[in-house]
Steps between C-alpha positions, in 0.01 A plus 500: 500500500411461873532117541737438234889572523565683142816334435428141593494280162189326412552178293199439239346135512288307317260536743550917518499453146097385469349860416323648201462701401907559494622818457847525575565140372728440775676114438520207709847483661587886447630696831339897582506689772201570663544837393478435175174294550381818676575723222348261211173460711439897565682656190397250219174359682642122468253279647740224493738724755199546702441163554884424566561771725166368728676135490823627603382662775239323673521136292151485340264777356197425786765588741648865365148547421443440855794717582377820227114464673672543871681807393244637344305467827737702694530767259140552558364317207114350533368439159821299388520116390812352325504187337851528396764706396440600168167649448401288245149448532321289801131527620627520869793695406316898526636835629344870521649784351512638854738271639742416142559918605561365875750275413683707252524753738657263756759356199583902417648513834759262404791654326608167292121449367521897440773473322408205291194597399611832365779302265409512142728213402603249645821214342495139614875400391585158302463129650668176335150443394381820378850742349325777438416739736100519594381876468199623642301807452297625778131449404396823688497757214467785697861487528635519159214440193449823276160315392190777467261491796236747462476705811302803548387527119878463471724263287803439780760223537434254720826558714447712838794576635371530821433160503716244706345191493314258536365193336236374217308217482223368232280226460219380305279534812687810653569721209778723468670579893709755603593618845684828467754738715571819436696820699493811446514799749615300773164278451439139463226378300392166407204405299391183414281454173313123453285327181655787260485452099842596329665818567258609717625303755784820490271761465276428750800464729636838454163681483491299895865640586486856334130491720751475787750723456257747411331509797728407775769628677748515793501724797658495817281642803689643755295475871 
């Protein structure tokens, strides 16, 4: 979103095409906006976006990893490593739950990330390769799954409707990932919940924002 122009068009190539594991099964030849690459990489967690989106923008995955570490630097990161753009895993690719919340704060400030992140669906329209629309479901439940969490010796749905955002992530080595973003009372919170099993992953993440919207608040102080 910050070094890209949303509404250039990104050509897939052979080369772009290399990836596994491929999740939006984008084809050789077909034409997207870089919007759309956007959208498919944080909405349906395609790895395969990921990796085209880094291309497009800086030519070669040590570069935008290159790029991601240097921002992550100036937001104030100093336990962050990327290997590439993906998260898939990497022994020298490593982050702290500290500074995943440091960046997503940074990204909340941006209105188009805000906004995408939020979006429960998202519709890639037809190609001459592929004529039927691609539709993606965000994989962030905690905007629209009435699955049972059990919260507070509670059966609830899963869906917060404070919740605005912001991304999951799993691996074998990570577990279930989910950074989180909530308002409510004129207060941002974001929690960030690592090497979860299942739905936990969502309960722990709400027990970690209701902590902070139970105990925080705004005042103005007038001196």
């Amino acid at each position: 979103i910050e070094s890209g122009k949303m509404n250039n068009v990104v050509t897939i190539t052979a080369e772009m095409k290399k990836v596994e594991p491929t999740i939006a099964n984008f084809k050789v030849g077909e034409k997207f906006y870089l919007k759309d690459l956007v959208h498919a990489a944080m909405i349906k967690s395609a790895n395969d976006a990921a990796v085209l989106l880094a291309r497009t923008i800086s030519g070669d995955i040590q570069s935008f990893a290159t790029l991601m570490n240097q921002r992550a630097k100036d937001i104030g990161c100093t336990n962050t490593s990327f290997a590439n753009p993906n998260g898939l895993h990497d022994p020298s690719h490593t982050i702290s739950a500290h500074d995943m919340a440091l960046i997503a704060r940074e990204a909340m400030k941006n209105a188009t990330f805000r906004e995408l992140v939020s979006q429960v669906n998202v519709t890639l329209d037809e190609t001459p390769k592929t004529p039927e629309k691609r539709y993606f479901r965000n994989t962030n439940r905690f905007l629209w799954s009435t699955s049972k969490i059990i919260y507070n010796n509670e059966y609830i749905p899963i869906k917060y409707e404070v919740v605005d955002g912001i991304k999951t992530g799993y691996t074998e080595e990570a577990g279930n990932c989910l950074v989180s973003s909530g308002e409510k009372n004129d207060i941002r919170v974001i929690s960030v919940v690592f090497k979860a099993s299942g739905y936990d992953v969502y309960r722990d993440s709400r027990l970690l924002l209701d902590y902070g919207f139970d105990n925080f608040e705004k005042k103005i102080y007038v001196y």
